[in-house]
C-alpha positions in Angstrom: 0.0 0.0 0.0 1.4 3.4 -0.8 2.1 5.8 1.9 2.9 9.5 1.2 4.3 12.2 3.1 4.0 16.2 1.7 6.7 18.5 3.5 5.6 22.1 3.0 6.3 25.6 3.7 4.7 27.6 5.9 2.0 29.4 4.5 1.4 26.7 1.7 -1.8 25.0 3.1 -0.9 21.9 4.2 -3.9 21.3 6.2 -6.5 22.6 3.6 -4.7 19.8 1.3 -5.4 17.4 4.1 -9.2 18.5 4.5 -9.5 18.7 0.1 -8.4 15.3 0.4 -10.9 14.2 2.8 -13.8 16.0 0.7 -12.8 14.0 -2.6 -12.8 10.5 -1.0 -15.4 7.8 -2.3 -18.2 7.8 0.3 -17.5 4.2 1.5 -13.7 5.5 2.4 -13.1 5.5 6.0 -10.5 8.3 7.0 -8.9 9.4 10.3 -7.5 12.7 10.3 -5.2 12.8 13.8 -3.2 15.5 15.2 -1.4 17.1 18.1 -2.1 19.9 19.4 -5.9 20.8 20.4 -5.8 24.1 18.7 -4.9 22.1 15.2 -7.5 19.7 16.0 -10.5 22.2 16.4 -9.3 24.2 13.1 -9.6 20.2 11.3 -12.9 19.8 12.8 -14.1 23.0 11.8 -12.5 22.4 8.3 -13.7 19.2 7.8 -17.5 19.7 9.1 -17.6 22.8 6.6 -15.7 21.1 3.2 -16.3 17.8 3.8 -19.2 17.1 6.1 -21.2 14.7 3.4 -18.5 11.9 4.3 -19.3 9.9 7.1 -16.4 8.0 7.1 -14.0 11.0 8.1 -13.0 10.9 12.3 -10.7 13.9 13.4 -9.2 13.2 16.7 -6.0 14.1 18.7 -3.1 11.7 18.4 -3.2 11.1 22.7 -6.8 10.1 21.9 -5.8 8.1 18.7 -3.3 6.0 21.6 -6.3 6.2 24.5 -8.8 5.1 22.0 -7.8 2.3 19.6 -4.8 0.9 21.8 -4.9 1.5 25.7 -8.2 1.4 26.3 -9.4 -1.6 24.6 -5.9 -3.8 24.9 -4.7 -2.8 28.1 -5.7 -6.5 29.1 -3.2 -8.0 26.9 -0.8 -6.9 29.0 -2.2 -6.5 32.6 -5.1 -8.8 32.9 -8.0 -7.2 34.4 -6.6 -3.6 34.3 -8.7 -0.7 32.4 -7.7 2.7 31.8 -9.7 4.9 33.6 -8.5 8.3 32.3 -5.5 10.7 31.3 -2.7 12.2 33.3 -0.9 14.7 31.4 1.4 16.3 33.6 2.4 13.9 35.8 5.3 11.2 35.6 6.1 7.8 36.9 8.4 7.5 39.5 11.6 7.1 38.0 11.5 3.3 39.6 8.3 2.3 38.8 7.6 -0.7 37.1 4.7 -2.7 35.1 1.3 -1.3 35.9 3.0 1.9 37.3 5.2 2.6 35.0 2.0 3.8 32.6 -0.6 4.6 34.4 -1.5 6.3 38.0 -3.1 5.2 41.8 -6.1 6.4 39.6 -5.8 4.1 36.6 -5.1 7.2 34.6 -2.3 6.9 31.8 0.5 9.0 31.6 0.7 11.3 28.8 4.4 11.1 28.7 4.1 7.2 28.6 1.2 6.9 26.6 3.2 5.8 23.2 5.8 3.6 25.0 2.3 1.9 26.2 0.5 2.2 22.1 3.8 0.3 21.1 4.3 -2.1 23.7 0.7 -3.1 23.1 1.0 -3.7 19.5 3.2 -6.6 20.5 1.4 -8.5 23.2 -1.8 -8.5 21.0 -0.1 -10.8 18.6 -1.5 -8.4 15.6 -4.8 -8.2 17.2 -4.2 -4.4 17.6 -3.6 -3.3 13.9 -6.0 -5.8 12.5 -8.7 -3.9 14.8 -7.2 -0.7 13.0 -7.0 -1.7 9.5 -10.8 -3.0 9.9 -11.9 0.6 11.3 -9.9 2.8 8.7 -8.8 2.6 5.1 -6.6 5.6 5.3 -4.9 7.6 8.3 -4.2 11.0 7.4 -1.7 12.9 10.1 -1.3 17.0 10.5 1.5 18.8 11.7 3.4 15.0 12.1 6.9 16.7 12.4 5.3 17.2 16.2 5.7 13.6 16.8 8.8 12.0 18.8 10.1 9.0 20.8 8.0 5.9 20.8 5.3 7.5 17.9 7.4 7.2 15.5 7.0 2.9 16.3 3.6 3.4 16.1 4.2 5.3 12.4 6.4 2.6 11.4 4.2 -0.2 12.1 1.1 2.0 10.4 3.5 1.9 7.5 3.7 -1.0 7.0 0.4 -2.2 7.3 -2.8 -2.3 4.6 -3.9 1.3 5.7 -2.8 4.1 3.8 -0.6 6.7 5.4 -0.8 10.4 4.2 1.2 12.6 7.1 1.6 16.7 6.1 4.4 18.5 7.9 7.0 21.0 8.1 10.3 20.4 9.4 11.3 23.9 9.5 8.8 24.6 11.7 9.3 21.6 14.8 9.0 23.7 18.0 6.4 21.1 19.9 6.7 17.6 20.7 4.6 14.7 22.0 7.3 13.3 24.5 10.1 16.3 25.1 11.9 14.8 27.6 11.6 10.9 26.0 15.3 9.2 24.7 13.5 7.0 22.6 14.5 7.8 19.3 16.1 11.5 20.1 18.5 11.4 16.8 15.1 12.0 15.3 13.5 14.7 17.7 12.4 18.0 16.4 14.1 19.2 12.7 15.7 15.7 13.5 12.4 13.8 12.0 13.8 14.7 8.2 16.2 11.9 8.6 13.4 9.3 9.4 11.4 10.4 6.9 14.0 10.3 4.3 15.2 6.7 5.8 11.6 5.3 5.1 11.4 6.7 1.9 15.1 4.8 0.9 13.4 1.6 1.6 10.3 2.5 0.1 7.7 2.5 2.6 7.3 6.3 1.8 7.0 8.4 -0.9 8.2 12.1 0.0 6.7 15.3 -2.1 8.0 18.9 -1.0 5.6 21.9 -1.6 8.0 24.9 -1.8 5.2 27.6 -2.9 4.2 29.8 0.2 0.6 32.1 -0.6 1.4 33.9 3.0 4.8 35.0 2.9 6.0 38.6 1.3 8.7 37.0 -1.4 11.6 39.1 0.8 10.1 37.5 4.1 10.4 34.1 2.5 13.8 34.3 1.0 15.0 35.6 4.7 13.2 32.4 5.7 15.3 30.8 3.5 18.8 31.6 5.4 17.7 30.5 8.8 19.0 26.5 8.4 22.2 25.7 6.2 22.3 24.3 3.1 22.9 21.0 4.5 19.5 20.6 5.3 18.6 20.6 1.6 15.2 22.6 2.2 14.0 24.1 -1.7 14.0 27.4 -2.0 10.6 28.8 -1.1 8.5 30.5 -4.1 6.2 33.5 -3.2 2.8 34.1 -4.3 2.0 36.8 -2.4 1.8 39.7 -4.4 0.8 42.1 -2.6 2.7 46.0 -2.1 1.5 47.9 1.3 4.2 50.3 1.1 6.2 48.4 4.4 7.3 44.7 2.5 10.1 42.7 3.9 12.6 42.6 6.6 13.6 45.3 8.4 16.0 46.1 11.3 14.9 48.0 13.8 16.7 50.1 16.7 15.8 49.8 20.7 14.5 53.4 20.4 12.5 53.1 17.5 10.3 50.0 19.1 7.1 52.2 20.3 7.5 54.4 17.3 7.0 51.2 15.0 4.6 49.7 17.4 2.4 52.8 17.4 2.8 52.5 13.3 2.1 49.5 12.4 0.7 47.6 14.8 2.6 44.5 14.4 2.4 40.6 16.4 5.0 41.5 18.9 6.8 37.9 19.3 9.3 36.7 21.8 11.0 33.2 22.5 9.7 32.7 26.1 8.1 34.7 28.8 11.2 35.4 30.4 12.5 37.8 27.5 11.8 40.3 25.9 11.4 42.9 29.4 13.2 45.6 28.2 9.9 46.6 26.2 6.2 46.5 27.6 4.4 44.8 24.9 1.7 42.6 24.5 3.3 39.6 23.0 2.8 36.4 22.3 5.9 33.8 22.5 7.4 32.0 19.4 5.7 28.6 20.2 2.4 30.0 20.8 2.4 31.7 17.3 2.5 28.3 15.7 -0.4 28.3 13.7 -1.6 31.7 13.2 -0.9 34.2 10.5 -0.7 38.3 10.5 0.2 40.5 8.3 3.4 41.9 10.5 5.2 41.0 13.1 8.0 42.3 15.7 10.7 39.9 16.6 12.2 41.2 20.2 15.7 38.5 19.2 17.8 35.8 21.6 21.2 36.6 21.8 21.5 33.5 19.0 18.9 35.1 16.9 21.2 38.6 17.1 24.0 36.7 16.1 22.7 34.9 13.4 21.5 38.7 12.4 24.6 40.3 12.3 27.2 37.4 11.5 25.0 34.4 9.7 26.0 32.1 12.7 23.5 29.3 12.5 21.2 28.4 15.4 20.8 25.0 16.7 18.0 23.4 15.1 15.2 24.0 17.6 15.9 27.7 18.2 16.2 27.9 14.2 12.7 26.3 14.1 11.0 28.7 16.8 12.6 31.8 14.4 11.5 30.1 11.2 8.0 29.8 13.1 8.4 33.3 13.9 9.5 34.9 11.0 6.9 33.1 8.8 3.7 34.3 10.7 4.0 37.6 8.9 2.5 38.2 5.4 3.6 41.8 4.6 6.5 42.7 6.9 9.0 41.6 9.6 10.9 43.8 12.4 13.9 42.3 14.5 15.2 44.8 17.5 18.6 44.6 16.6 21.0 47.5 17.6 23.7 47.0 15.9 23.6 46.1 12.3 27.2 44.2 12.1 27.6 42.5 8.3 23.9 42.2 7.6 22.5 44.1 5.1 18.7 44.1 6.3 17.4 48.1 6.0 16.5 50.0 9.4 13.4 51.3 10.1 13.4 54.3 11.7 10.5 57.3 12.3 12.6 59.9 10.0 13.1 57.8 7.1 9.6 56.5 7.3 7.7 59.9 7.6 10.5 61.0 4.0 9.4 58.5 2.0 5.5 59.0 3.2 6.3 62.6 2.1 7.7 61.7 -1.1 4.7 59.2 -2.0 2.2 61.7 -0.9 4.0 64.4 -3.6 4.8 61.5 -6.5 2.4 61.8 -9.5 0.1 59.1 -9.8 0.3 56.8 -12.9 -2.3 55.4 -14.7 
């Protein structure tokens, strides 16, 4: 059975392909469309009930509910007899000792989110196939958003999905891998995060996957993108992003912008004022919104208050590491018409300042330039 695998820009619709998909399917196709986050998950409800809501053979569910649903719940058995799961603990852990029954689930019955895949997994072995024929009875195809969120013992579960008489269709952007289902999980941590190309293109060299890249971005300013472009090396073989959007406010691109000139611009323009955590960023009071939160949502500008690794990069082209590269590619990429980073001192790059002068000169200018027709 063929198994596919689109890796797309930001701003290139990967989850309306996901939903089109759904909408074109033969009524008597079964689907499940998983995901990770709940935010994700509501917009592929919402998507799907509104394109696609004549198929009744489409489920959208979380990936945790995915595991709960079609593997803890009903095969918990197989491995402690007379044990059910009897809800969900996401923010605890296991005592670092604990073994069998507590090692996955709580004095409540309720199963660890953090060991909820190590659980899906280990479960797909003592129901001697039991487990995926269940699946493969149920669905026909499993379609998974946003799958570069996945880590540790998911990316079993993926394998074993692959290679099974379901068809796999997973949508994803590596550039943009700031969450994950199991953060602090070893299991498989040469493929966590950006990491998750390597599995990807490991699968697809033994041809249980078939990998398409989608390199066209409708959001993205084509300056914005091709500053996208820069953030990760060469190494990681990303194409170069094409840009659709066409559109000329009169502020397009990437700008630098000075301490002093933050309020000015702010006052301005109005931009998504975006920081890495809510521990920086002080030096200005701003209402902002941190890089990981951002995931997801579009604006037509944004304000990027920089790390000191995000500065560097600015002014010498040092790479980040590949998760802070990711949370500025998320960044960068939200805005459609214009992007600011507070950057004092310019060093070699060759991004223009913004500043209130320079701004109000060229206003002047435009205002007095005849008009064309």
């Amino acid at each position: 059975m063929a198994n596919y695998l689109t890796l797309a820009v930001a701003g290139s619709g990967k989850t309306r392909s996901l939903v089109e998909h759904c909408a074109s399917l033969p009524g008597n196709r079964r689907a499940l469309v998983v995901t990770y986050t709940q935010t994700n998950q509501a917009e592929l409800s919402s998507r799907v009930a509104k394109i696609a809501g004549h198929h009744a053979g489409i489920v959208v569910m979380g990936w945790f509910t995915f595991l709960l649903r079609e593997f803890a719940r009903p095969f918990l058995p197989f491995m402690f007899p007379g044990e059910r799961v009897r809800g969900f603990n996401f923010d605890g852990r296991p005592h670092p000792r604990s073994k069998g029954l507590r090692r996955f689930l709580d004095s409540n019955g309720r199963v660890y989110a953090c060991e909820l895949g190590r659980l899906a997994h280990a479960l797909l072995g003592c129901s001697q196939g039991a487990l995926l024929r269940r699946i493969q009875c149920m669905y026909d195809e499993v379609l998974i958003d946003e799958v570069q969120d996945l880590s540790s013992h998911d990316w079993e579960i993926v394998d074993v999905l692959l290679g099974s008489t379901v068809e796999v269709r997973m949508v994803g952007d590596i550039r943009q891998s700031v969450l994950s289902t199991n953060p602090r999980s070893s299991k498989n941590k040469k493929y966590a995060y950006a990491q998750a190309v390597h599995w990807f293109r490991e699968r697809e060299a033994r041809g249980a996957l078939s990998i398409s890249e989608e390199a066209t971005t409708w959001r993205c300013h084509p300056d914005i993108a091709r500053f996208s472009d820069t953030i990760f090396n060469s190494n990681w073989a990303f194409p170069t992003t094409n840009s659709m959007n066409k559109t000329l406010t009169g502020h397009d691109g990437v700008f630098l912008l000075r301490h002093e000139h933050v309020y000015d611009y702010v006052s301005q323009f109005q931009p998504r004022c975006l920081r890495a955590s809510a521990n920086s960023g002080k030096a200005f009071d701003l209402n902002y919104t941190t890089f990981g939160l951002a995931k997801g949502t579009m604006c037509e500008r944004v304000l990027i208050v920089p790390t000191a690794g995000i500065t560097k990069f600015v002014q010498s082209g040092t790479y980040l590491a590949p998760i802070p590269a990711a949370k500025f590619y998320v960044a960068v990429t939200r805005a459609a018409q214009s992007v600011a980073i507070v950057v004092d001192e310019p060093g070699e790059s060759l991004l223009p300042y913004w500043n209130p002068a320079t701004a109000a000169e060229q206003a002047h200018t435009a205002a007095g330039a005849p008009h064309l027709r």
